[in-house]
mmCIF file as gemmi writes it, N, C-alpha and C atoms, coordinates in Angstrom:
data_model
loop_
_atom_site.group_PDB
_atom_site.id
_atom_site.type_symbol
_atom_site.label_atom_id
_atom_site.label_alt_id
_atom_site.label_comp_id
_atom_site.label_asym_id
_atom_site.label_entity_id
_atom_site.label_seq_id
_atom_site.pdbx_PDB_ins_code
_atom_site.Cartn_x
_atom_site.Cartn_y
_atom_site.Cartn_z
_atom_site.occupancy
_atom_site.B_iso_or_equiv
_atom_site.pdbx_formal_charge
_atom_site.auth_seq_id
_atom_site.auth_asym_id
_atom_site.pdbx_PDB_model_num
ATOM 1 N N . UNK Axp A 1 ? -6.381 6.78 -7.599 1 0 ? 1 A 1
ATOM 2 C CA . UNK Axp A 1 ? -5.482 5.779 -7.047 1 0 ? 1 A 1
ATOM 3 C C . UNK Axp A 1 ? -6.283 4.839 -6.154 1 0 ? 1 A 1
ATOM 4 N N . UNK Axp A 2 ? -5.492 3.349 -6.111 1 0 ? 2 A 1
ATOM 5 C CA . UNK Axp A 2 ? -6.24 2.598 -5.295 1 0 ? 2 A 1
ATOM 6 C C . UNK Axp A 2 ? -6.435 2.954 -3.937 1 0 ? 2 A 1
ATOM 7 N N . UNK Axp A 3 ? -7.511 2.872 -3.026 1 0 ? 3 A 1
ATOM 8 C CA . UNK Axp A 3 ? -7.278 3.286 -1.799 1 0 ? 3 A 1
ATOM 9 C C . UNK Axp A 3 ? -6.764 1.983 -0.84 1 0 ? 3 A 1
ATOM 10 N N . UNK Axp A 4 ? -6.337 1.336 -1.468 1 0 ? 4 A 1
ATOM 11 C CA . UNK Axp A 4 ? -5.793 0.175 -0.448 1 0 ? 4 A 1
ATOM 12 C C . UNK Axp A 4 ? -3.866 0.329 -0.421 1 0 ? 4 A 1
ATOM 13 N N . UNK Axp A 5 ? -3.936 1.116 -1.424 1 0 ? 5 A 1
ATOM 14 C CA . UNK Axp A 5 ? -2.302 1.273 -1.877 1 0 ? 5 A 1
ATOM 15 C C . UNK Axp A 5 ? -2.114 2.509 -0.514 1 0 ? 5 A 1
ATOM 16 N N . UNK Axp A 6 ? -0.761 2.345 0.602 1 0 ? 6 A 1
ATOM 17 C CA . UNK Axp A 6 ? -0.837 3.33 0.933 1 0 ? 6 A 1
ATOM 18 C C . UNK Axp A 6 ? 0.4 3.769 0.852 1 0 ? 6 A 1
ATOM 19 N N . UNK Axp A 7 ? 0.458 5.076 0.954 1 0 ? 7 A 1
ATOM 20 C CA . UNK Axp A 7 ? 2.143 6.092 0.665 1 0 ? 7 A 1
ATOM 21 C C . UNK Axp A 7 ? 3.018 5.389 1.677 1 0 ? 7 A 1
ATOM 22 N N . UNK Axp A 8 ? 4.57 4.956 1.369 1 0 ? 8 A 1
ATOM 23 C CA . UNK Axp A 8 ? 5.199 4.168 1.672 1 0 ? 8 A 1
ATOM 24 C C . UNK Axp A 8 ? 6.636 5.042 2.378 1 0 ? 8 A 1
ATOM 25 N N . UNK Axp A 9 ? 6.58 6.402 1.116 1 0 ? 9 A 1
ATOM 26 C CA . UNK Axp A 9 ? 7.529 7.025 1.705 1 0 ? 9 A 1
ATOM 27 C C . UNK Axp A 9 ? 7.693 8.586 2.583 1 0 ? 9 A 1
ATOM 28 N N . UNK Axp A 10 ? 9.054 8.22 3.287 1 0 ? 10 A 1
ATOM 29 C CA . UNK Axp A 10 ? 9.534 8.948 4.465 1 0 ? 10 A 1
ATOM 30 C C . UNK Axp A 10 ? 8.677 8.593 5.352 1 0 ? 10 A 1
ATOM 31 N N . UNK Axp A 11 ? 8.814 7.489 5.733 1 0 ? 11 A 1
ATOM 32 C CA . UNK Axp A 11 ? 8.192 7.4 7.387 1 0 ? 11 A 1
ATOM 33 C C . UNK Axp A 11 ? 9.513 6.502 8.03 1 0 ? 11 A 1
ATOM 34 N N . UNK Axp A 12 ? 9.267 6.965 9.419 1 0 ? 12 A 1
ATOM 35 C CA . UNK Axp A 12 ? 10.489 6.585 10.577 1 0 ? 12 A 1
ATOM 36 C C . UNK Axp A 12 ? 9.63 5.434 11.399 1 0 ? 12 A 1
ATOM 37 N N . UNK Axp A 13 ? 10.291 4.057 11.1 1 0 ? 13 A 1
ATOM 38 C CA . UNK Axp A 13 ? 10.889 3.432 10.754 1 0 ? 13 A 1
ATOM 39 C C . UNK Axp A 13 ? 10.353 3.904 9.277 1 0 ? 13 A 1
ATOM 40 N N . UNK Axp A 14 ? 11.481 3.155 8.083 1 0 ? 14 A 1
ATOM 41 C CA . UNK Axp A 14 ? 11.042 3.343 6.541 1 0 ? 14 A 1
ATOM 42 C C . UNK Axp A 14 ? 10.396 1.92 6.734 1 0 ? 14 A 1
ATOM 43 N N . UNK Axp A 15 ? 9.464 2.07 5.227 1 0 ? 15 A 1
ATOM 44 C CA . UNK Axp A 15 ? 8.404 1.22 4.867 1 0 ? 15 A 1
ATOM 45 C C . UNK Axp A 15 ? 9.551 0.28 4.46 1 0 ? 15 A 1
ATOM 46 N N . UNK Axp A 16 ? 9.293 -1.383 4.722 1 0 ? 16 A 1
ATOM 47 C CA . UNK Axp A 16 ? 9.665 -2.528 4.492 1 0 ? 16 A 1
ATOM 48 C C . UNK Axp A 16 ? 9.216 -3.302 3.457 1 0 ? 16 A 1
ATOM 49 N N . UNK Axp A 17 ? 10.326 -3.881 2.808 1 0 ? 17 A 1
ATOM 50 C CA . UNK Axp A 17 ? 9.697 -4.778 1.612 1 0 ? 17 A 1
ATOM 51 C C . UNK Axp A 17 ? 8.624 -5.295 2.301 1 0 ? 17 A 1
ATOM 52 N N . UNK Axp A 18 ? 7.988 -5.9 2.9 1 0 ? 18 A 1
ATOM 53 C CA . UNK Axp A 18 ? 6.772 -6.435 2.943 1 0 ? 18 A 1
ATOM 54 C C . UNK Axp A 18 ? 5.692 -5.398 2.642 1 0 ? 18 A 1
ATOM 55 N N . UNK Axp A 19 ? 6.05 -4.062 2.688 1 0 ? 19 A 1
ATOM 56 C CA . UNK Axp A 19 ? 4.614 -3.184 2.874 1 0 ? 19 A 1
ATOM 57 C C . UNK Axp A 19 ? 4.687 -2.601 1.266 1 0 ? 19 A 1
ATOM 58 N N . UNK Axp A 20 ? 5.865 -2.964 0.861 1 0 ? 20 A 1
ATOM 59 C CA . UNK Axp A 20 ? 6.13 -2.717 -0.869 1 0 ? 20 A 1
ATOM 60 C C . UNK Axp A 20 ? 5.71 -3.581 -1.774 1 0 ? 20 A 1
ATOM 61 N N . UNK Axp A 21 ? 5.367 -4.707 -0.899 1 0 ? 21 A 1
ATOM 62 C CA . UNK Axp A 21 ? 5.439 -6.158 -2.316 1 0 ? 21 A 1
ATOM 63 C C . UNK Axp A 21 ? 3.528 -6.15 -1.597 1 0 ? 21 A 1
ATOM 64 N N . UNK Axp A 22 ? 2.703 -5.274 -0.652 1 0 ? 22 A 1
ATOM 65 C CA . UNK Axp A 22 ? 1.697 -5.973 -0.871 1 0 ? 22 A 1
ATOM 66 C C . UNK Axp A 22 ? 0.881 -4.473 -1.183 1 0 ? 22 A 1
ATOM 67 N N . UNK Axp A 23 ? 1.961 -3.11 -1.222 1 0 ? 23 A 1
ATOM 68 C CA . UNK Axp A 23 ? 1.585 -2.448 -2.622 1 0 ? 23 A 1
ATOM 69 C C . UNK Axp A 23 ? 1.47 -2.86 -3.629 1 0 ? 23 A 1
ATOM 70 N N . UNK Axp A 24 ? 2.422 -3.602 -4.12 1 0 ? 24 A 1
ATOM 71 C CA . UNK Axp A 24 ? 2.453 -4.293 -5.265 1 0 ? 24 A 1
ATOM 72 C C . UNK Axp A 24 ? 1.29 -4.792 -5.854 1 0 ? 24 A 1
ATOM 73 N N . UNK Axp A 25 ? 1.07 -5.664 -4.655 1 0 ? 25 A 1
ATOM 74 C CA . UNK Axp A 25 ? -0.007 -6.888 -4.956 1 0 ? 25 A 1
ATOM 75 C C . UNK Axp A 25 ? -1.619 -6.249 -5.395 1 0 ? 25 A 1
ATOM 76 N N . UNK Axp A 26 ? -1.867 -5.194 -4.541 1 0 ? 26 A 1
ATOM 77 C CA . UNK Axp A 26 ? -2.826 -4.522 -4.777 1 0 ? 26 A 1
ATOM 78 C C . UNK Axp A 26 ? -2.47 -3.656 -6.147 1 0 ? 26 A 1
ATOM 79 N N . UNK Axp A 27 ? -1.557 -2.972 -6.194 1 0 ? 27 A 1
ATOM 80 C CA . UNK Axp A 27 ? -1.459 -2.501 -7.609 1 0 ? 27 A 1
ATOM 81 C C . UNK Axp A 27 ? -1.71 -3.575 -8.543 1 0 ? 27 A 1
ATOM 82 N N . UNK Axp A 28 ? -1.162 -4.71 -8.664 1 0 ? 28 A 1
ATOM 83 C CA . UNK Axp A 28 ? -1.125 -5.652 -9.918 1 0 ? 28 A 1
ATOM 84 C C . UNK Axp A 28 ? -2.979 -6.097 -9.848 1 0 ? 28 A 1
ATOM 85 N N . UNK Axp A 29 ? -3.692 -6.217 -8.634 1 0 ? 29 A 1
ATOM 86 C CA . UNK Axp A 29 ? -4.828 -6.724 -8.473 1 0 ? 29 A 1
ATOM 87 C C . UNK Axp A 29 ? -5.984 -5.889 -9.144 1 0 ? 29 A 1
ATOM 88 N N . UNK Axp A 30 ? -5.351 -4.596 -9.2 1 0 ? 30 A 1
ATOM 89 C CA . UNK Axp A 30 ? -6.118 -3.658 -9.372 1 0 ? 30 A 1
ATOM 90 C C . UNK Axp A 30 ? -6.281 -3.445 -11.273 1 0 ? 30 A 1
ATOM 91 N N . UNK Axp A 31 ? -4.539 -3.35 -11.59 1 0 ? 31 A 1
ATOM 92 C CA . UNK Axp A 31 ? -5.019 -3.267 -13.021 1 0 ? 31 A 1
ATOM 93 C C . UNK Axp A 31 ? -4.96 -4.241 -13.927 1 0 ? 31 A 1
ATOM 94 N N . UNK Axp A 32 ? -5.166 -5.664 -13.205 1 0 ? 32 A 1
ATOM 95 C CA . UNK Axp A 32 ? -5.324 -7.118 -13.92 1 0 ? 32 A 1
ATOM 96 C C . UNK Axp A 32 ? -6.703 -7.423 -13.458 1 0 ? 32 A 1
ATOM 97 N N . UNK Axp A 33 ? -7.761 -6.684 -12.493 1 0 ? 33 A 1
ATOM 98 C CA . UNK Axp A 33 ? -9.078 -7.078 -12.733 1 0 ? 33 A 1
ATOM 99 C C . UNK Axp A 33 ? -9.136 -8.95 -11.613 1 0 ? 33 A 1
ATOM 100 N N . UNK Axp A 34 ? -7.999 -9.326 -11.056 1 0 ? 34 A 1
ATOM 101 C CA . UNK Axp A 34 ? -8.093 -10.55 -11.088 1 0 ? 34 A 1
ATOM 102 C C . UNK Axp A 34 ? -7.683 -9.916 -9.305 1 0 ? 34 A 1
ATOM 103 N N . UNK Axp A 35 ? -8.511 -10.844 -8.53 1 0 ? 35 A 1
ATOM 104 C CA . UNK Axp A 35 ? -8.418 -11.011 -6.82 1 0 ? 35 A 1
ATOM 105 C C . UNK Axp A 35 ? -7.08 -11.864 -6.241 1 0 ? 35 A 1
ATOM 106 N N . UNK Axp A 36 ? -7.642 -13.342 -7.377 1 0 ? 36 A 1
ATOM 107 C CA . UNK Axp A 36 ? -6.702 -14.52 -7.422 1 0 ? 36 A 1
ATOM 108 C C . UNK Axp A 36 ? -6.567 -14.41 -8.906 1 0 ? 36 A 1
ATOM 109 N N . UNK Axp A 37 ? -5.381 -14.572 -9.721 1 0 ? 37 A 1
ATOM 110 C CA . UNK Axp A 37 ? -5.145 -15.222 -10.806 1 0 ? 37 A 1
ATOM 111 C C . UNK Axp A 37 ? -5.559 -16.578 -10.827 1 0 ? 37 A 1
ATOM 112 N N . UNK Axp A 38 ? -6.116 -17.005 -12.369 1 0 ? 38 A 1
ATOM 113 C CA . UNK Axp A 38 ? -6.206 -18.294 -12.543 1 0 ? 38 A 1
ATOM 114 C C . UNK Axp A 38 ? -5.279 -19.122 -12.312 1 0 ? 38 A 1
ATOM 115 N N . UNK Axp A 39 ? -4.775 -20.488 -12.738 1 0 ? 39 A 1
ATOM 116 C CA . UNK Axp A 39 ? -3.503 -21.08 -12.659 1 0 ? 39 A 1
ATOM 117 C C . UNK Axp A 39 ? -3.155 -20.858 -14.127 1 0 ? 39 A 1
ATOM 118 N N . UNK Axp A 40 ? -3.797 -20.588 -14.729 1 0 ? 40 A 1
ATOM 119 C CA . UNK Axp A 40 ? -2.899 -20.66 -16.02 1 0 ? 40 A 1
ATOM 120 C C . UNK Axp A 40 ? -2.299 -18.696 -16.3 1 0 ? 40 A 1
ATOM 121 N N . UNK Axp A 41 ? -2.709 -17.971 -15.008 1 0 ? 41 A 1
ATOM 122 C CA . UNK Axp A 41 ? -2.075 -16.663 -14.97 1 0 ? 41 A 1
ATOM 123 C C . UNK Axp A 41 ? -1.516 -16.671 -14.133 1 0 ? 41 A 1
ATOM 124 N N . UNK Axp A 42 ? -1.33 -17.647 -12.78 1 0 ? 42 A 1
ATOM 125 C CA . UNK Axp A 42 ? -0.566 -17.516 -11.697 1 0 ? 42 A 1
ATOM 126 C C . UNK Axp A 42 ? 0.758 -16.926 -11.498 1 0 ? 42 A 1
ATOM 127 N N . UNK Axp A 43 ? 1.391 -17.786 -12.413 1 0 ? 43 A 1
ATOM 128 C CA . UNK Axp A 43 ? 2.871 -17.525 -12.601 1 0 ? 43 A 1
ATOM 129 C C . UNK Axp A 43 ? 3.185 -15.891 -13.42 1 0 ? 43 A 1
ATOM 130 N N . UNK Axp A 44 ? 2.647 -15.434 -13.859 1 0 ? 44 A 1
ATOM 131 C CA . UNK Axp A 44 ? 2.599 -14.057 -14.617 1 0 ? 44 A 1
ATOM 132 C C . UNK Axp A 44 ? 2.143 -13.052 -13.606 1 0 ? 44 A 1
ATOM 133 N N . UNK Axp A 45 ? 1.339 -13.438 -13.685 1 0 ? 45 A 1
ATOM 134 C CA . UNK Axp A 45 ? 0.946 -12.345 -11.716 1 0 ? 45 A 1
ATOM 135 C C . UNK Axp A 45 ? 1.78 -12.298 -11.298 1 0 ? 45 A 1
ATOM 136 N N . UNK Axp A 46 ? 2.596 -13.605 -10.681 1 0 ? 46 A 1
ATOM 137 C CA . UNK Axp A 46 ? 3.464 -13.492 -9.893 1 0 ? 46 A 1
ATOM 138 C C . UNK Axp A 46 ? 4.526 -12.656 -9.955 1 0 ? 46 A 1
ATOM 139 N N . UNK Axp A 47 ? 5.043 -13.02 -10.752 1 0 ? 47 A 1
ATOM 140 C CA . UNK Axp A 47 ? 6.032 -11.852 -11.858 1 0 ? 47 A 1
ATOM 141 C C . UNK Axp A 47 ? 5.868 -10.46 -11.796 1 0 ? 47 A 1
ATOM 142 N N . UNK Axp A 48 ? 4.666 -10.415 -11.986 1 0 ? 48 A 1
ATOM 143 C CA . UNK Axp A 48 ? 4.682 -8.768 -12.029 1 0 ? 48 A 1
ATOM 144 C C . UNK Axp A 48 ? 4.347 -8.339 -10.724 1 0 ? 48 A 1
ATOM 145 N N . UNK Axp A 49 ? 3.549 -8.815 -9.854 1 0 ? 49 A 1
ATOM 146 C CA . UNK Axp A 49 ? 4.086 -8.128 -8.135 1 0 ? 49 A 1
ATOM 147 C C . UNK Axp A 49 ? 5.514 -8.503 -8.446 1 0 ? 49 A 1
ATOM 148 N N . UNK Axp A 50 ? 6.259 -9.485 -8.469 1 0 ? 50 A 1
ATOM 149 C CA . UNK Axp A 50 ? 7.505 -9.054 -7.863 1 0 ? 50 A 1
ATOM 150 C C . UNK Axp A 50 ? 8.155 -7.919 -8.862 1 0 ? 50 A 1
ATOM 151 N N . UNK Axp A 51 ? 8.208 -8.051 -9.666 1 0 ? 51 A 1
ATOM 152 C CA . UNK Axp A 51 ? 8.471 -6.216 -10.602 1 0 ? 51 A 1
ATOM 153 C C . UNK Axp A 51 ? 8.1 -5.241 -10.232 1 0 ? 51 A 1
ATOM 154 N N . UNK Axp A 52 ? 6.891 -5.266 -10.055 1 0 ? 52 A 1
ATOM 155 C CA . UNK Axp A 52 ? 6.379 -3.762 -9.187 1 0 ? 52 A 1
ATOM 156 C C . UNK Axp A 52 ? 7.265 -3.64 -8.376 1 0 ? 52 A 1
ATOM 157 N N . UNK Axp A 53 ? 7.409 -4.414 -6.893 1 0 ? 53 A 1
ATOM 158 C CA . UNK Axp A 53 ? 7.717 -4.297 -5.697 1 0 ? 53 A 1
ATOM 159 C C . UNK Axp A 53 ? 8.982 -3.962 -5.891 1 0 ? 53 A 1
ATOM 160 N N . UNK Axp A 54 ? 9.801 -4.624 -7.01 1 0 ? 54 A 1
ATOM 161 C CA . UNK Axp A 54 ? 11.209 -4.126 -7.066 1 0 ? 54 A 1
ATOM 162 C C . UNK Axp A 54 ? 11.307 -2.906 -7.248 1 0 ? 54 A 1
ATOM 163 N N . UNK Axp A 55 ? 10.528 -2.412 -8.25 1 0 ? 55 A 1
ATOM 164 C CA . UNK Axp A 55 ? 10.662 -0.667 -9.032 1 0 ? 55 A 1
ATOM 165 C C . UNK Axp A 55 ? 10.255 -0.058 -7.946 1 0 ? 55 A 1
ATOM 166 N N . UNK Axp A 56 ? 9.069 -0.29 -6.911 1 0 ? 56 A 1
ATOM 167 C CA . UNK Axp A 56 ? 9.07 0.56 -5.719 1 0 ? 56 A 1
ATOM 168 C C . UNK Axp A 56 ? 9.967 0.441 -4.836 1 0 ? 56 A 1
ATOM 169 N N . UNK Axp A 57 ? 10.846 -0.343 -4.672 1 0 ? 57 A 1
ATOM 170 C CA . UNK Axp A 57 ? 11.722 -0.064 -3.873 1 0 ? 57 A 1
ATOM 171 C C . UNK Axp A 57 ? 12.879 0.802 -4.097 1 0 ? 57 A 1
ATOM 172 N N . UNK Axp A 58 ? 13.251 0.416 -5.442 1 0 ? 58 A 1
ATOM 173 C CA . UNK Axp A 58 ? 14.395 1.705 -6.171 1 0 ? 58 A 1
ATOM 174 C C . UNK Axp A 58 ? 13.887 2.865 -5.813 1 0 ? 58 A 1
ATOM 175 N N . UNK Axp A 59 ? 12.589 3.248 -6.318 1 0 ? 59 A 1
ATOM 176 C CA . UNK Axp A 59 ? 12.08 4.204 -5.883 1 0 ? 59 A 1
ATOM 177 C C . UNK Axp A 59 ? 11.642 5.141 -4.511 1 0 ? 59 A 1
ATOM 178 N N . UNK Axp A 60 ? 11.777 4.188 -3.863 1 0 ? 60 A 1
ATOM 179 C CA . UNK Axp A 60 ? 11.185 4.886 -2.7 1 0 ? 60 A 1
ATOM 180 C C . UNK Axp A 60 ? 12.982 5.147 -1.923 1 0 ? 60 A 1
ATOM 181 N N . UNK Axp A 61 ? 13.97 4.039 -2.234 1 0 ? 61 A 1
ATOM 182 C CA . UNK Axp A 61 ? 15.653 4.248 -1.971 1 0 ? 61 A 1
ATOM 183 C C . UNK Axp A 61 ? 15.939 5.356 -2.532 1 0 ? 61 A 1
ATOM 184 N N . UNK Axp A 62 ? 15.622 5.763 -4.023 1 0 ? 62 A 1
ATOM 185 C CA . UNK Axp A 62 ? 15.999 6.927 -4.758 1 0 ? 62 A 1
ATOM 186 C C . UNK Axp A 62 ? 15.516 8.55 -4.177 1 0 ? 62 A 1
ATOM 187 N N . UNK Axp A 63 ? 14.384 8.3 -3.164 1 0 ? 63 A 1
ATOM 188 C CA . UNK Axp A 63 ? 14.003 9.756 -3.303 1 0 ? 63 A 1
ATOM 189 C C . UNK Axp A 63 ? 14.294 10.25 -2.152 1 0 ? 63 A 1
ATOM 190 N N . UNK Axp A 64 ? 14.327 12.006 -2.615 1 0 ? 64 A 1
ATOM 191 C CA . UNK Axp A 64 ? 14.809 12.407 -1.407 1 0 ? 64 A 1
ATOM 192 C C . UNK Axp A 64 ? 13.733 13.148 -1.079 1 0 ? 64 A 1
ATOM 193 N N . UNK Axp A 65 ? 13.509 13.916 -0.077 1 0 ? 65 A 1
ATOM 194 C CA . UNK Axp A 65 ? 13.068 14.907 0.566 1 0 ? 65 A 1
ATOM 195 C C . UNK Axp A 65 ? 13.836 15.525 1.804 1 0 ? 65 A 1
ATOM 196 N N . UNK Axp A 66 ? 13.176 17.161 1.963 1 0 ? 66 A 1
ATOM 197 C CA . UNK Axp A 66 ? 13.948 17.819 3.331 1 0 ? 66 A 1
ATOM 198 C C . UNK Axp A 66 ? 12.596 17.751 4.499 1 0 ? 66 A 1
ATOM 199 N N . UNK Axp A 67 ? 11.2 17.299 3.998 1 0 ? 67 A 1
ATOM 200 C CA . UNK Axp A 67 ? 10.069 16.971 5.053 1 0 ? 67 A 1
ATOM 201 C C . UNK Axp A 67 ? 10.622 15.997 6.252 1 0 ? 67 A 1
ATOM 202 N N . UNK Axp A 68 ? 9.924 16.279 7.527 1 0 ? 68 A 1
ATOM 203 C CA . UNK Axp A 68 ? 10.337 15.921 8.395 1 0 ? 68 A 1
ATOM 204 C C . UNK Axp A 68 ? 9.487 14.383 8.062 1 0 ? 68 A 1
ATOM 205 N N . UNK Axp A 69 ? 9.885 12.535 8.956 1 0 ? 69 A 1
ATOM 206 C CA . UNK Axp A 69 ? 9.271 11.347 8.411 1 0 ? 69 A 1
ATOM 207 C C . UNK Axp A 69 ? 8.115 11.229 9.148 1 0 ? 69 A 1
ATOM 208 N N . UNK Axp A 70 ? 6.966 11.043 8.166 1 0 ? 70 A 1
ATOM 209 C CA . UNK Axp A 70 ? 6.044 10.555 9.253 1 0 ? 70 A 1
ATOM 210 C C . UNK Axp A 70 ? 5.911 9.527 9.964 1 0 ? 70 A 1
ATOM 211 N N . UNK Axp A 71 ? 4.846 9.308 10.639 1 0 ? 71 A 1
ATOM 212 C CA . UNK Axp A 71 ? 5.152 8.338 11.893 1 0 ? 71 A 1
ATOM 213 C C . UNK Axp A 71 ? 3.651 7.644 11.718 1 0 ? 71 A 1
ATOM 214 N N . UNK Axp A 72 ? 3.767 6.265 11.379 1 0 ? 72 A 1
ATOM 215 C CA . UNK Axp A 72 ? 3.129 5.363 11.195 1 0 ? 72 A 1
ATOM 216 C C . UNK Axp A 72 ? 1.651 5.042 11.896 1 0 ? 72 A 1
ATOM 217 N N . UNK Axp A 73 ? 1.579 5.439 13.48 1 0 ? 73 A 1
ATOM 218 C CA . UNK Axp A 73 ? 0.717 5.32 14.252 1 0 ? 73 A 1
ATOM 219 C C . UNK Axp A 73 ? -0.108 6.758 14.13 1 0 ? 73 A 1
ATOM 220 N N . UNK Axp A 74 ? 0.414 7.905 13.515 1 0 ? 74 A 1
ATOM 221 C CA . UNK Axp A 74 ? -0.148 9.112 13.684 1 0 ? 74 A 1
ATOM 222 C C . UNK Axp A 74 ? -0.94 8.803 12.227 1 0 ? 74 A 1
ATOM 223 N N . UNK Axp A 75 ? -0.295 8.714 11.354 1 0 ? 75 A 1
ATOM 224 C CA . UNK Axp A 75 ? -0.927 8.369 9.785 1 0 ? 75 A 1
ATOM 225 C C . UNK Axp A 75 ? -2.299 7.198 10.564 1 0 ? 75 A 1
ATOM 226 N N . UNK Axp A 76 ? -2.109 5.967 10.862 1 0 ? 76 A 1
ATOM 227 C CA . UNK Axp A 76 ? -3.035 5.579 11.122 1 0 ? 76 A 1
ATOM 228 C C . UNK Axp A 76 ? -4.024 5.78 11.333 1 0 ? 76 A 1
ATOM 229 N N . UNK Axp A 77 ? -3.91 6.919 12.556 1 0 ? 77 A 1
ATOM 230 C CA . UNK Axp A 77 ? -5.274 7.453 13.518 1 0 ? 77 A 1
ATOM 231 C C . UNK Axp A 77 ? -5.754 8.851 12.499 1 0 ? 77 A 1
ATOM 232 N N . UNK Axp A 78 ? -5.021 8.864 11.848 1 0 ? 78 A 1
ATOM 233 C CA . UNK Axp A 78 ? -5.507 9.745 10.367 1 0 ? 78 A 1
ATOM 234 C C . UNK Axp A 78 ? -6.587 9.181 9.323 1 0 ? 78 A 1
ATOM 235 N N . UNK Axp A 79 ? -5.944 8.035 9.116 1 0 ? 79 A 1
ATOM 236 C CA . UNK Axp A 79 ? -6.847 7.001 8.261 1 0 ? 79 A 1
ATOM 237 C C . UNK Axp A 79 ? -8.151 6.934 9.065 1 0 ? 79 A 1
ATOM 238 N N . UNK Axp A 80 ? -7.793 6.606 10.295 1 0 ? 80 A 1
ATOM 239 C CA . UNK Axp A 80 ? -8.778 6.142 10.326 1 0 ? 80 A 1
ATOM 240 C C . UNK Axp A 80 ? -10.201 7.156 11.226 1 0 ? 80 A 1
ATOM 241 N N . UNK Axp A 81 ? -9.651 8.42 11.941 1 0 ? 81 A 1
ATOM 242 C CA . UNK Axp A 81 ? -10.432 9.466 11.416 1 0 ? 81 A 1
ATOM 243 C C . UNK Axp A 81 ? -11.443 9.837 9.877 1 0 ? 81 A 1
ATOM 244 N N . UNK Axp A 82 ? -10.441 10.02 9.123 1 0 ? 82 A 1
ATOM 245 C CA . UNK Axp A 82 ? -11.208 9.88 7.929 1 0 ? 82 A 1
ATOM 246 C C . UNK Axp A 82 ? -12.181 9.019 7.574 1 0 ? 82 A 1
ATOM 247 N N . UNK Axp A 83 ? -11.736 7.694 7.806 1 0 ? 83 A 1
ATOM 248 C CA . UNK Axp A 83 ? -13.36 6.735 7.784 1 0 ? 83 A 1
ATOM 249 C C . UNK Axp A 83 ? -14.747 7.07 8.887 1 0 ? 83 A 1
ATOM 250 N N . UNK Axp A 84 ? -13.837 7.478 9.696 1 0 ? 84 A 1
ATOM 251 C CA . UNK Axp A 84 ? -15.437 7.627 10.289 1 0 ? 84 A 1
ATOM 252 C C . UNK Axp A 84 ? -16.033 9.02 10.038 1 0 ? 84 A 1
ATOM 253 N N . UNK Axp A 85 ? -15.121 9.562 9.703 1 0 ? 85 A 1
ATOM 254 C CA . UNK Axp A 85 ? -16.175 11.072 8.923 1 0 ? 85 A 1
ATOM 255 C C . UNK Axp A 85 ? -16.588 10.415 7.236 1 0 ? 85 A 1
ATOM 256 N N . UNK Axp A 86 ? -16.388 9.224 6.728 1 0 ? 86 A 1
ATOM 257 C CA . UNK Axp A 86 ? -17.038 8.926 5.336 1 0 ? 86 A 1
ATOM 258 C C . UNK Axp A 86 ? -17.793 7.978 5.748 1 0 ? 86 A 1
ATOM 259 N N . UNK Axp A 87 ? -17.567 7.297 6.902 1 0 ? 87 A 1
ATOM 260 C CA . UNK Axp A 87 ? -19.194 5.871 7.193 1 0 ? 87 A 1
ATOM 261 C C . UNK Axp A 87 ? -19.379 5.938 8.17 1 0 ? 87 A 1
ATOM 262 N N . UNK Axp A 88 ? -19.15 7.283 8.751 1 0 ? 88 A 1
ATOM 263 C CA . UNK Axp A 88 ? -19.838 7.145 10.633 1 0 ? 88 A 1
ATOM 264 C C . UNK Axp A 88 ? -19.427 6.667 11.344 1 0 ? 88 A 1
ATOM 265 N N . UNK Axp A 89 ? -19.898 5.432 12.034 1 0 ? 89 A 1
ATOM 266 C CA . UNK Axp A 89 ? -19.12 5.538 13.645 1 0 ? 89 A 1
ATOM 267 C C . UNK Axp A 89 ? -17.905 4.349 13.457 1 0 ? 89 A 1
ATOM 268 N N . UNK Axp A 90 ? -17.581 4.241 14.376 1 0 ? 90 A 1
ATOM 269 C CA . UNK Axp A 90 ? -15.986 3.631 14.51 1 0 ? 90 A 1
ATOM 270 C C . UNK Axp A 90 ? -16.081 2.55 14.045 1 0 ? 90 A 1
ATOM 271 N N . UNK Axp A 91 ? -17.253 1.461 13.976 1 0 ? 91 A 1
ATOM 272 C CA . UNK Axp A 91 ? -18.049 0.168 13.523 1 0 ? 91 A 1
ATOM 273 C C . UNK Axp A 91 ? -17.995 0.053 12.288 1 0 ? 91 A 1
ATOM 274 N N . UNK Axp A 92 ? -18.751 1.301 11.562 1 0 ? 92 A 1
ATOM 275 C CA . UNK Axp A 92 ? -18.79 1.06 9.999 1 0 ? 92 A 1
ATOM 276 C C . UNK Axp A 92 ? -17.613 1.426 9.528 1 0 ? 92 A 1
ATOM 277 N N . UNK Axp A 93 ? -16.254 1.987 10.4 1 0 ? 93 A 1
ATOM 278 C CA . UNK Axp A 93 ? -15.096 2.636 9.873 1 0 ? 93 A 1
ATOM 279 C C . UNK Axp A 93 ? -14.224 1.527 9.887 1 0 ? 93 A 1
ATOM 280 N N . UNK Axp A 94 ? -14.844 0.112 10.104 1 0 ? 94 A 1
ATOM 281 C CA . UNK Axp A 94 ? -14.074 -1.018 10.515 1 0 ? 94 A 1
ATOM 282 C C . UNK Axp A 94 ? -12.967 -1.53 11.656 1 0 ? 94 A 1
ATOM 283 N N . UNK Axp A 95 ? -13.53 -0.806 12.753 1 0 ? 95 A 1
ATOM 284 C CA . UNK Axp A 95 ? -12.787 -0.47 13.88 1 0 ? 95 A 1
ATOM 285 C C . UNK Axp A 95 ? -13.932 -0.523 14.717 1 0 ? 95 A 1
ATOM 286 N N . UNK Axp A 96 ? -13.592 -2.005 15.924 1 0 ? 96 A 1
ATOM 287 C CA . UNK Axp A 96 ? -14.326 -1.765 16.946 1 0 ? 96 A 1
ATOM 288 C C . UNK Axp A 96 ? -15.867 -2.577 16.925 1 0 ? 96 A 1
């Protein structure tokens, strides 16, 4: 999976269309090979982030769980632990 895509669901506040449509964007970026679409793919890109973003939202409305929600700032300092145990110090972890 992309590592720019991040898990959206059960967190308190819930994840917001904005954090769904730029899943999206990275999903569509990822398996169209393209950063920017050309102009003569613009409009088709476009399209399909907004499709994605829709189907993730059904999706992420549709599911349930009995896990308690995580919490956005704790996930963070998770992330970003993890980078600095894969590139060292807080600098190369892009922080700081």
């Amino acid at each position: 999976m992309c590592r720019n895509i991040k898990i959206l669901f059960n967190f308190d506040p819930p994840a917001g269309e904005d954090e769904a449509r730029a899943a999206a964007l990275q999903y569509v970026r990822k398996i169209s090979g393209f950063a920017k679409p050309s102009a003569a793919n613009e409009e088709v890109f476009a399209q399909a982030v907004d499709a994605v973003a829709e189907a993730s939202q059904v999706l992420l409305s549709s599911l349930v769980t009995s896990a308690a929600p995580r919490n956005h700032e704790v996930e963070a300092t998770r992330a970003h632990a993890r980078a600095v145990r894969r590139f060292g110090s807080s600098q190369a972890a892009g922080r700081g």
